[in-house]
C-alpha positions as CSV (number, residue, x, y, z in Angstrom):
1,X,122.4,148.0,176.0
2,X,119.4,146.6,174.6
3,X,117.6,149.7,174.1
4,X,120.6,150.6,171.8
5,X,120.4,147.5,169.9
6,X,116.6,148.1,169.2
7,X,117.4,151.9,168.4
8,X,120.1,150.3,165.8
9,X,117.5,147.7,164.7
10,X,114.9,150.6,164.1
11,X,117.3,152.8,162.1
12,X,118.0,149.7,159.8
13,X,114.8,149.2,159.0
14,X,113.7,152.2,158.3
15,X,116.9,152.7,156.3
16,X,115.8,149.1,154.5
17,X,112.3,150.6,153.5
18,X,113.4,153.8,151.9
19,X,116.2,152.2,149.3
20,X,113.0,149.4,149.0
21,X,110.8,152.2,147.7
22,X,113.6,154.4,146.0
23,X,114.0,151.2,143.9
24,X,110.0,151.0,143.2
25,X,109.7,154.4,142.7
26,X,112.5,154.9,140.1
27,X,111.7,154.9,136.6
28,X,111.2,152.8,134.1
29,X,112.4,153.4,130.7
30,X,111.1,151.5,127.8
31,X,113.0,150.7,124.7
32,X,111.1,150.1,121.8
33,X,111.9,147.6,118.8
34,X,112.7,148.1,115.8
35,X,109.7,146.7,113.3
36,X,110.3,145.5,110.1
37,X,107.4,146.0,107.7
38,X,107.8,144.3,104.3
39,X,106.8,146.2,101.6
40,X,106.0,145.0,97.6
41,X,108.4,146.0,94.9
42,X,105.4,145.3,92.2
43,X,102.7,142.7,91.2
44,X,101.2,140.9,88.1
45,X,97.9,140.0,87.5
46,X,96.6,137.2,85.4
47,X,93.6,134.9,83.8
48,X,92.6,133.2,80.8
49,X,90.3,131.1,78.8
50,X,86.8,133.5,78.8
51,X,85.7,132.6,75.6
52,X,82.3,131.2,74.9
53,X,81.1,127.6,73.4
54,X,79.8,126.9,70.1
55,X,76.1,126.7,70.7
56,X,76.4,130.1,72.8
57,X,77.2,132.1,69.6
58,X,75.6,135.0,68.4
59,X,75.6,137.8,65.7
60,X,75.1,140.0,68.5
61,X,78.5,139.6,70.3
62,X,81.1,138.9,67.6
63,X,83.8,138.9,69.9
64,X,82.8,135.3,71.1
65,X,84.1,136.6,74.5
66,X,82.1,136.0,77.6
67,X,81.5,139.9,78.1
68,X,80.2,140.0,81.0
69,X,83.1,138.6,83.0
70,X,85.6,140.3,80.3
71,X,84.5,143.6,81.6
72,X,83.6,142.7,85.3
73,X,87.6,141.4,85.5
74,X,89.2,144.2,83.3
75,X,87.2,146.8,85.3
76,X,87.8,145.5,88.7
77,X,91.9,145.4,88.4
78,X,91.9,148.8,86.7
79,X,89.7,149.7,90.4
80,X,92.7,148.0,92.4
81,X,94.1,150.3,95.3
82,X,97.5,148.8,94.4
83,X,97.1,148.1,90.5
84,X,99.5,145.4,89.3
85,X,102.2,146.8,86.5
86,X,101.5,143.8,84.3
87,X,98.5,141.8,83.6
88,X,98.7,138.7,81.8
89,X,95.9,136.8,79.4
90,X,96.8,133.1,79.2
91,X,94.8,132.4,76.0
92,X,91.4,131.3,74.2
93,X,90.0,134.6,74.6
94,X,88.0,134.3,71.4
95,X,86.3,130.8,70.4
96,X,87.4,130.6,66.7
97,X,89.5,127.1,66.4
98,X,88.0,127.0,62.6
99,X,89.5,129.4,59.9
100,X,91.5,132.5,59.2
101,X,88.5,134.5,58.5
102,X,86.6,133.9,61.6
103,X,90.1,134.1,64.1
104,X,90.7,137.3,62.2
105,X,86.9,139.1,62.7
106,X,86.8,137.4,66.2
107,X,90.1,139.1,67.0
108,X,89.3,142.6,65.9
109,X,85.9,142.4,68.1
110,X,88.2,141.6,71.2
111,X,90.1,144.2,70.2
112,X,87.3,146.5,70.3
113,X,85.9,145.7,73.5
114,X,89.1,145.7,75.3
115,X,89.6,149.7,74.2
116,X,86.3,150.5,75.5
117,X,87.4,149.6,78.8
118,X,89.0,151.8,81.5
119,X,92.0,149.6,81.8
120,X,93.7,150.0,78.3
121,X,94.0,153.9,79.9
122,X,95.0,152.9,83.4
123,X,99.0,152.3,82.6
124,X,99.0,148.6,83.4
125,X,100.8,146.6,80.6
126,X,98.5,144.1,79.1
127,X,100.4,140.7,77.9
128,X,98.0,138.7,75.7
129,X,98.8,135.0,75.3
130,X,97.1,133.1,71.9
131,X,95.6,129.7,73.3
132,X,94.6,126.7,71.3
133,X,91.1,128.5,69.8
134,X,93.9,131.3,68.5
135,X,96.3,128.7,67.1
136,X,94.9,125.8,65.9
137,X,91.6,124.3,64.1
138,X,89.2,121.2,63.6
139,X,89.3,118.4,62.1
140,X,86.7,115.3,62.4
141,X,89.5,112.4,61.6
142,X,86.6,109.9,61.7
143,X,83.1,109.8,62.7
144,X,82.7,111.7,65.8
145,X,86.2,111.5,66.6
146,X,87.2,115.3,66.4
147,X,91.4,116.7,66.8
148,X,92.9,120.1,66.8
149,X,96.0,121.0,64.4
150,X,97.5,124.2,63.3
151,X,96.0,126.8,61.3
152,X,98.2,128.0,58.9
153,X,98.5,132.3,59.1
154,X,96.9,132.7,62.7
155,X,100.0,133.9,63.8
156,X,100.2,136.7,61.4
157,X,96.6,137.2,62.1
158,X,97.5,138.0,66.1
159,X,100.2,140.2,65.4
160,X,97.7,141.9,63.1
161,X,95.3,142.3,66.1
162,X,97.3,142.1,69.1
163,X,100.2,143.7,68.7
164,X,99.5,146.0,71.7
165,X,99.9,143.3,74.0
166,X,103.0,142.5,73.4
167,X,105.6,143.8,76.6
168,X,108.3,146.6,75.4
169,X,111.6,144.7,75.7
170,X,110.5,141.2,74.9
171,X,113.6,138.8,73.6
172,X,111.4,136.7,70.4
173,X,112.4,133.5,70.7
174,X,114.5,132.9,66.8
175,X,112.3,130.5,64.5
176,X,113.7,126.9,65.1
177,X,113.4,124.4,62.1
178,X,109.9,123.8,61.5
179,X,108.2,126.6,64.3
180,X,107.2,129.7,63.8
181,X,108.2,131.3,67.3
182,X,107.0,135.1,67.0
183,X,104.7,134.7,69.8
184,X,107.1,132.8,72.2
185,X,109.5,135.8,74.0
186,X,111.0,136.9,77.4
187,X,111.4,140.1,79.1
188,X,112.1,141.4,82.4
189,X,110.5,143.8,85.2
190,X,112.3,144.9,88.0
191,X,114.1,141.5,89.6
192,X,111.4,139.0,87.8
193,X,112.0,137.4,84.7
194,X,109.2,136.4,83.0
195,X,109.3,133.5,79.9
196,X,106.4,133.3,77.9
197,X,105.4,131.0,75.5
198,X,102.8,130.2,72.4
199,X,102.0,126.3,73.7
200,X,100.6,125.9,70.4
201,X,103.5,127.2,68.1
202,X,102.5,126.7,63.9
203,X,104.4,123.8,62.5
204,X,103.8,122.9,59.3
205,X,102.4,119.3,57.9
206,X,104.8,116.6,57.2
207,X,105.4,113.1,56.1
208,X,105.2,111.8,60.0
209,X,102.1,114.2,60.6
210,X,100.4,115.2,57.4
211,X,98.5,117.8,59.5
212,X,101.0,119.0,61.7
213,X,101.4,119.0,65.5
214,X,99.1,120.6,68.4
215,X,100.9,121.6,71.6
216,X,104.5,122.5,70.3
217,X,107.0,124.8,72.1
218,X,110.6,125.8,71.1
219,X,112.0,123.3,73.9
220,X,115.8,124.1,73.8
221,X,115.6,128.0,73.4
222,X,113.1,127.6,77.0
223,X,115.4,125.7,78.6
224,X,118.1,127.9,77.6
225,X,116.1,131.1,78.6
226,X,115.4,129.8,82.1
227,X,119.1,128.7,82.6
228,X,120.2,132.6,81.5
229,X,117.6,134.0,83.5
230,X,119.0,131.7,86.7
231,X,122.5,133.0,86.2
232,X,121.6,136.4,86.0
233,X,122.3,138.2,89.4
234,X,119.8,140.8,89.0
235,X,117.0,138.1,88.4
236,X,115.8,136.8,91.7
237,X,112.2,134.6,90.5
238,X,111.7,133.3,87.5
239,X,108.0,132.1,86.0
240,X,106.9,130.6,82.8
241,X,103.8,132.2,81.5
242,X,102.1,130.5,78.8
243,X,98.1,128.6,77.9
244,X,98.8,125.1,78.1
245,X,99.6,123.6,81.8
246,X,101.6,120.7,82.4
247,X,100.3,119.2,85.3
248,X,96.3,118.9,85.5
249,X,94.6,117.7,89.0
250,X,98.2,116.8,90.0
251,X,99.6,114.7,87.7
252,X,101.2,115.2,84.9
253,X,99.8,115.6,81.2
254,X,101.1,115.1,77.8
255,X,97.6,115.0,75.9
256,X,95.2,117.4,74.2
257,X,94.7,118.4,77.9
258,X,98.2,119.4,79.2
259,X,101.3,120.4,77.7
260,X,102.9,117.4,75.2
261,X,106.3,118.7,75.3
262,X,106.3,119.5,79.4
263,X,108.3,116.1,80.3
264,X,111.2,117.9,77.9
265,X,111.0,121.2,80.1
266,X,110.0,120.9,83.4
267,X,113.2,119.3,84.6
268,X,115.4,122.6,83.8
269,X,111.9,124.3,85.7
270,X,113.0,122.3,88.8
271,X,117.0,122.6,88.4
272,X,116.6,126.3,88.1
273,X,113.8,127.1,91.0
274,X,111.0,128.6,88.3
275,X,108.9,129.8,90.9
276,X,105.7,128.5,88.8
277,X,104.1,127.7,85.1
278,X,101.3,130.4,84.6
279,X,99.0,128.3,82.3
280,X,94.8,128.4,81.6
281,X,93.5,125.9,79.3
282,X,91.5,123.2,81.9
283,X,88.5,126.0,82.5
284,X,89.3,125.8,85.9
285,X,91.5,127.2,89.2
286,X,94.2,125.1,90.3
287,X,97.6,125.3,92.1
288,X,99.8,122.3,93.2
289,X,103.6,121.8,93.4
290,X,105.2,118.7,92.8
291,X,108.0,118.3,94.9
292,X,111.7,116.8,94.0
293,X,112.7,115.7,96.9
294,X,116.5,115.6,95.3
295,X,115.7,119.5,95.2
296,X,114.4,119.8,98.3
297,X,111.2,121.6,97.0
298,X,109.4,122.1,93.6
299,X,108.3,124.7,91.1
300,X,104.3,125.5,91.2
301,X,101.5,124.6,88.8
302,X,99.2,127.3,88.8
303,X,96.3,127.0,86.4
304,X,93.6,130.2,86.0
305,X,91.8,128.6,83.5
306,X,88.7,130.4,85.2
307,X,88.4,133.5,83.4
308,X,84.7,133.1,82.2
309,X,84.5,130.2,79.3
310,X,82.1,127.1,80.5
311,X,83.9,124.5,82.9
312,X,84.5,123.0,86.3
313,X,85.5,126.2,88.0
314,X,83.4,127.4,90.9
315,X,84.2,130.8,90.6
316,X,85.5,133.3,87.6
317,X,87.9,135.6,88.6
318,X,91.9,136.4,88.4
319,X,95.0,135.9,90.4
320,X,97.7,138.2,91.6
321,X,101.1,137.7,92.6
322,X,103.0,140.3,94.6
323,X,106.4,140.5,94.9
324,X,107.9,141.7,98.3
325,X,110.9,143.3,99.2
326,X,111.7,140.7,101.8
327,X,111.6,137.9,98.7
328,X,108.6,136.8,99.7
329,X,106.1,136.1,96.5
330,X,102.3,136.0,97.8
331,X,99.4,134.9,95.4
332,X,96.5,135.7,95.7
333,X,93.3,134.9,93.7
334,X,89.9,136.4,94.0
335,X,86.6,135.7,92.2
336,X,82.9,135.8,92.2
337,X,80.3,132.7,92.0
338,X,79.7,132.3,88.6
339,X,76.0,132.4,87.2
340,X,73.9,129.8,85.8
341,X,74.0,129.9,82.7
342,X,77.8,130.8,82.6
343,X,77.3,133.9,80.8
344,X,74.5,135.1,83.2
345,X,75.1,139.0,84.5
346,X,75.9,138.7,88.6
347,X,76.7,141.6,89.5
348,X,75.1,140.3,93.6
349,X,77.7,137.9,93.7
350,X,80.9,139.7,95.4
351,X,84.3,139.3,94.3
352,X,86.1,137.7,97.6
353,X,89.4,136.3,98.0
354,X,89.3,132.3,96.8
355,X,93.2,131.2,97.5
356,X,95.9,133.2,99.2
357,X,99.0,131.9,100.0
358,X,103.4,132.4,100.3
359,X,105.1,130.8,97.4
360,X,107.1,128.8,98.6
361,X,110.3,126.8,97.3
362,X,110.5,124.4,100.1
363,X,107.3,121.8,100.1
364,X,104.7,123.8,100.6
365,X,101.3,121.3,102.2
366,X,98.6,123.2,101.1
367,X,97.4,122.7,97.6
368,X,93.8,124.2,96.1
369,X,91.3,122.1,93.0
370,X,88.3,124.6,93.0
371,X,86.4,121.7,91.3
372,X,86.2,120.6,95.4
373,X,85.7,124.4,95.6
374,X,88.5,123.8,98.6
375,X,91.8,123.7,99.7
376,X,93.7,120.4,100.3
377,X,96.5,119.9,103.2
């Protein structure tokens, strides 16, 4: 009896051992996942303020452009793997801020230079912007004590010069009572609308201001834009492009320095998610977002005021925003170490990638003053 039992206890084993390694030996079969890769629908490029200063003048560049950087930036998007559709410049690319005749010779030399150049054949849109050294001019109020108004026929001298830059499509902004708003216009590409303005639209003198106003915008017809441009379903981001930024080192700025009328606009920025204000002006790179915490997140200050003119800014460069498929809207902005003096050739200096980052609507920590040549969190 107990030899059976062992024989029995044998068998079982055995059996035990053979399903064990049946079970090892079968195999395994791997399923694999399914990866999403996000890929961009377009991108926009964009820089301003590259003119030179008043001492650094010289019959031998009559553009008053800082050419070195000019062409070092033009040629270096037109050599872009992925060259942005669009590429935006956010003003004071010539110094003028005097008279007609200098805005007018000034303008024609920019012109020139920027024909010579491999991107005005690469099929990437150029969108000029006229600054305040396009707009407006000089005058010494008292001793030493020098403020910028209007100039009378610099808009009809950019349309003589710059018509090119202007985007096919553009809505012009109808003349308000007082403003001449040829320069101020939106237009669309793909699901991005784009609002641009003139931040220093002509306005004659008047009894109140005998030589008219710096810094004015058509107000109502941007607020109105940005509202149309919300309710459109086939716009999904929205940015204000224009020279003048509102907020400058994070706080906001109603002087010579910022944009005066920005308290009357920014507001319908927030209610209506404006991804950012595109602005130059403060010779530096910046990007902060103020948040409204009624909003639960806040529209961006980006200011690429480094684009080659004498300033804070660490580096000279341009920025890029791509826009994804996924909705995603990454920024990012390259440059090179500018030389001493400004204008210096540096052509050892690499271009490398300064600021990169998600736009974000929700509060976003991470905020970047290149005048700390760093990022803050």
């Amino acid at each position: 009896m107990k030899s059976t039992n062992l024989l029995i206890s044998f068998v079982f084993i055995i059996l035990l051992t053979s399903c064990k390694k049946e079970i090892k030996e079968k195999p395994i079969i791997e399923t694999e996942e399914e990866i999403v890769v996000d890929t961009p629908i377009f991108s926009f490029s964009f820089t301003g303020c590259n003119r030179i200063d008043r001492g650094d003048q010289s019959t031998a560049n009559p553009s008053t452009a800082n050419t070195y950087v000019l062409k070092r930036v033009l040629f270096e998007i037109a050599q872009k793997e992925e060259q942005p559709e669009l590429f935006f410049f956010l003003g004071d690319l010539v110094l003028a801020e005097s008279t007609n005749a200098k805005l007018n010779s000034q303008l024609s030399a920019w012109d020139a230079i920027y024909k010579e150049q491999e991107i005005s054949n690469s099929g990437i849109e150029m969108v000029a912007i006229p600054g305040n050294h396009e707009m407006l001019y000089s005058v010494e109020v008292s001793e030493n004590d020098w403020h910028e108004f209007p100039l009378k026929g610099s808009t009809d001298i950019w349309l003589q010069h710059m018509k090119d830059y202007l985007p096919d499509g553009r809505v012009t902004a109808p003349d308000t009572l007082g403003l001449d708003n040829r320069l101020s216009f939106s237009f669309t590409r793909h699901n991005v609308g784009f609002v641009v303005l003139n931040s220093d639209t002509y306005n004659p003198p008047s009894k109140t201001d005998i030589y008219g106003k710096e810094g004015q915008i058509p107000v109502k017809w941007v607020n109105d834009q940005v509202t149309s441009f919300k309710n459109n379903p086939s716009i999904e981001h929205i940015f204000v492009v224009t020279h003048r930024p509102y907020y400058v080192d994070g706080n906001p700025d109603t002087s010579h320095g910022g944009l005066p009328q920005g308290p009357d606009v920014w507001p319908t920025f927030e209610e209506n998610k404006v991804v950012a204000l595109l602005s130059a002006h403060k010779h530096d790179y910046q990007r902060v977002q103020p948040i409204n915490e009624k909003l639960g997140g806040g529209t961006y200050q980006v200011i690429a005021g480094n684009g080659g003119s004498s300033g804070e800014a660490a580096f000279f460069g341009y920025s890029t925003i791509t826009v994804m498929k996924s909705g995603n809207l990454v920024l990012n902005s390259v440059g090179f170490d500018k030389g001493m003096p400004y204008t210096a050739s540096v052509p050892n200096n690499p271009t490398t990638s300064r600021d990169s980052i998600v736009l974000t609507w929700e509060e976003n920590p991470s905020k970047y003053y290149s005048l700390t040549q760093s990022k803050k969190n």
